[in-house]
N, C-alpha and C positions, 0 to 999 in steps of 0.2 A: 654381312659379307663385305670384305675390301672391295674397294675399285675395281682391284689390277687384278683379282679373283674374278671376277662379274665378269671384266673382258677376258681373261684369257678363257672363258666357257665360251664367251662369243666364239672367240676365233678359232678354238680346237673345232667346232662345230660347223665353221665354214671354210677353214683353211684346205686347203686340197696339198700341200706342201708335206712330204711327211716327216721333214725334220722340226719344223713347226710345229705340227702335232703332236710329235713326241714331245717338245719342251713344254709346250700348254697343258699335254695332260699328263707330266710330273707335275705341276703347279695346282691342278685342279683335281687328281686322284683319280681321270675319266680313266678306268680299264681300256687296255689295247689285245686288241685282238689278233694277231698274228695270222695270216693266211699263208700257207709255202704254196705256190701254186708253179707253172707253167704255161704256155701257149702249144696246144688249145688244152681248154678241159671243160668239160661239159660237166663236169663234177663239181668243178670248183664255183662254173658258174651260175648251177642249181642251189650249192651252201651259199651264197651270197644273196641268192632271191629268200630261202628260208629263212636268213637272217635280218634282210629286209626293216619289218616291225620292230627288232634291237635296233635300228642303228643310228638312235640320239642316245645309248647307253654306254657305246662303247666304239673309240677309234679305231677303225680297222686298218691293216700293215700289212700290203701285201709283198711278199719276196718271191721275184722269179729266182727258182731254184736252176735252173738254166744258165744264168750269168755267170761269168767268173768269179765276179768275189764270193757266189754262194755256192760254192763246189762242196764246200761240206757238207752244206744241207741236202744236195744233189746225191750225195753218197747215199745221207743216211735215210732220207724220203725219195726216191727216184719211182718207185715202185708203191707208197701210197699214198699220193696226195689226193684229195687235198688233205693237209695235214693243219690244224689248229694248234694253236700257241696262247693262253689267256696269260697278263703280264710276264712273259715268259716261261710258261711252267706249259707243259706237253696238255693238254685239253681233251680232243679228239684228233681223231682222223678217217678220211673216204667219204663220211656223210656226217652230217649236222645232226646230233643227241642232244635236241630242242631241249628238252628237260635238263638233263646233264647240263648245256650250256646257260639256261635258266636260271638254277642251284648256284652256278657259280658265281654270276652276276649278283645275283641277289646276295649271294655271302660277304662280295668282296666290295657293295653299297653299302651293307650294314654297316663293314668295319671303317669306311669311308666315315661315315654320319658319326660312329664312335669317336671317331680320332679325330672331330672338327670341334 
């Protein structure tokens, strides 16, 4: 493995920044997990305790759908968040399908490990 490979796993894995995040883990293939959430949610912040045990697997993004610039997503999730997003593609939504999110992970590792 590169250097600049080796560090940017470092840094996707402790950076708290999430535009940093994004750019480290284009470089290193780490899956992003999209969260749409709001203030409060008790939903959202039970799927984040289940997810817990993932999360040296995958960066997690969270969007308050609440803000202005996410009025779209406010439209189109207002009524069920919490809503998941894996590399941008719809996942789940309301509650955590640990399996379903499992399968995905593991699929989009594989193709990781294929493509290095």
């Amino acid at each position: 493995m590169l250097w600049f490979e080796s560090m940017a796993k470092q840094l996707v894995k402790y950076s708290s920044r999430p535009l940093w995040r994004r750019l480290c883990a284009a470089t290193t293939n780490t899956p992003v997990l999209t969260l749409f959430t709001k203030k409060p949610c008790p939903l959202c912040d039970e799927a984040k305790e289940v997810l817990e045990p993932y999360k040296n697997r995958f960066i997690l993004q969270e969007v308050d759908i609440t803000l202005p610039e996410n009025a779209v997503w406010y439209d189109k999730y207002k009524y069920d968040i919490p809503v998941f997003h894996l590399n941008g593609q719809f996942l789940m939504k309301h509650r955590v399908d640990v399996k379903k999110f499992e399968n995905q992970l593991v699929k989009l590792e594989f193709q990781n490990d294929e493509n290095q």
